[in-house]
C-alpha positions in Angstrom: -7.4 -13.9 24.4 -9.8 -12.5 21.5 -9.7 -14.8 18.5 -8.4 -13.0 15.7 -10.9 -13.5 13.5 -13.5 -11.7 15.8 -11.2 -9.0 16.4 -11.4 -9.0 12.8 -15.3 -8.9 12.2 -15.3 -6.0 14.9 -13.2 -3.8 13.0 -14.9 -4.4 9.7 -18.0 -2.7 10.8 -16.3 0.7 10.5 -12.5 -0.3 9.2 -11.6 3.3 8.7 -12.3 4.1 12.9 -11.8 0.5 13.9 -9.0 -1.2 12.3 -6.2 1.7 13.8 -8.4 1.5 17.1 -7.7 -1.9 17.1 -4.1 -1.5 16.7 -3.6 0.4 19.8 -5.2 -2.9 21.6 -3.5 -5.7 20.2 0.2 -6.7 21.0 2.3 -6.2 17.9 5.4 -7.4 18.6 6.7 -11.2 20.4 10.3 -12.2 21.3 10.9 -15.2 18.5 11.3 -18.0 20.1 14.7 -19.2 18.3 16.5 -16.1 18.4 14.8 -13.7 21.1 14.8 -11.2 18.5 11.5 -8.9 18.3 9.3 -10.2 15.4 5.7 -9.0 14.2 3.0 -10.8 15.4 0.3 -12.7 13.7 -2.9 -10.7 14.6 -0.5 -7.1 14.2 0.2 -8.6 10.6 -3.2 -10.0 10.0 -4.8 -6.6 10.7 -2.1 -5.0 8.7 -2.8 -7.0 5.5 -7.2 -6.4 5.8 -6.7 -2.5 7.0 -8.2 0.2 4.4 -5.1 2.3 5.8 -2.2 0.5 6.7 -0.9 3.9 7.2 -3.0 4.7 9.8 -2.6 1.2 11.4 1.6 1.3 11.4 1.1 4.5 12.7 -0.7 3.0 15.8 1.8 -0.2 16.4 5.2 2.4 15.6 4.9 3.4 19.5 5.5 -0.5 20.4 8.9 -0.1 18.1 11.4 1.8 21.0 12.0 -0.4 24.0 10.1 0.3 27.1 12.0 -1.7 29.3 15.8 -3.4 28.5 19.2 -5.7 29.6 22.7 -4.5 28.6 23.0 -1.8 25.9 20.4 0.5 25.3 21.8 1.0 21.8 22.0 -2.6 21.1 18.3 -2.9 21.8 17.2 -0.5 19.4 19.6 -1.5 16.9 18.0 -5.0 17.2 14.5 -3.6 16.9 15.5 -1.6 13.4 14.2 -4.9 11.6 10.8 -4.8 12.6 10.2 -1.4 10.1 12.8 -2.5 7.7 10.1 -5.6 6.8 8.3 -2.7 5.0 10.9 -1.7 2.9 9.9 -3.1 -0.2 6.1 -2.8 0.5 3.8 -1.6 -2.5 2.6 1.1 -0.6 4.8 3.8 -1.0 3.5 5.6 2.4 4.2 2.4 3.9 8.1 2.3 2.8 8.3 5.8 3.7 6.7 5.5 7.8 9.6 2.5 7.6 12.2 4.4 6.2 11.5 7.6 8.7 10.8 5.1 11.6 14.3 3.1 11.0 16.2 6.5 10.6 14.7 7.9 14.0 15.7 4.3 15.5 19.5 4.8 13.7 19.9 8.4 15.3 18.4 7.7 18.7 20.8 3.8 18.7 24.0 6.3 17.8 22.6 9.0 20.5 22.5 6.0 23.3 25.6 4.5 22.0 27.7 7.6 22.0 26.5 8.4 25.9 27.4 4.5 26.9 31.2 5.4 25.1 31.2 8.5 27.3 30.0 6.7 30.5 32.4 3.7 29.9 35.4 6.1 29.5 34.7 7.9 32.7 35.4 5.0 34.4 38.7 4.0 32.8 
């Protein structure tokens, strides 16, 4: 694995190109150890926090937000993830709390979407 700090150096040679480049190449997100829960990671934070456009670089990490792969209830799954853009709801960056508040909303409608098919699927069986 690339030290952060390099990945760093790289993308402050052109941060308007490199920084959201780099965001497409770096894993965002990590189960947390105590809970399993999705958290942000270190590097996806660290390039967050030094990016001219953090707009540009959430934009990058919000395909990592829906679950590729998943146990049990779709629905749950997402619902679990809607904590990863609500971390940005009290950001200073008014584009920032507005990608989180559109990015939790699509997460709301597309949990109730999944959760209304499983109630269909689980009362055709009954």
């Amino acid at each position: 694995m690339v030290p952060t700090d390099v990945l760093v150096a790289w993308a402050q040679v052109d941060p308007p190109k490199r920084f959201p480049k780099l965001a497409t190449a770096v894993s965002a997100l990590k189960k947390d150890a105590g809970n399993g829960a999705f958290v942000w990671t270190d590097v996806a934070l660290k390039i967050l926090d030094l990016a001219p456009d953090r707009l540009a670089v959430l934009t990058e990490f919000g395909s990592n937000l829906m679950p590729h792969g998943w146990r049990g209830s779709l629905a749950d799954t997402i619902e679990s993830r809607r904590a990863l853009p609500q971390a940005f709801f009290g950001d200073s960056d008014p584009r920032v709390v507005a990608w989180a508040r559109e990015r939790d909303a699509e997460m709301a409608r597309w949990a109730e979407k999944e959760r209304a098919g499983e109630r269909q699927t689980d009362e055709s069986f009954e």
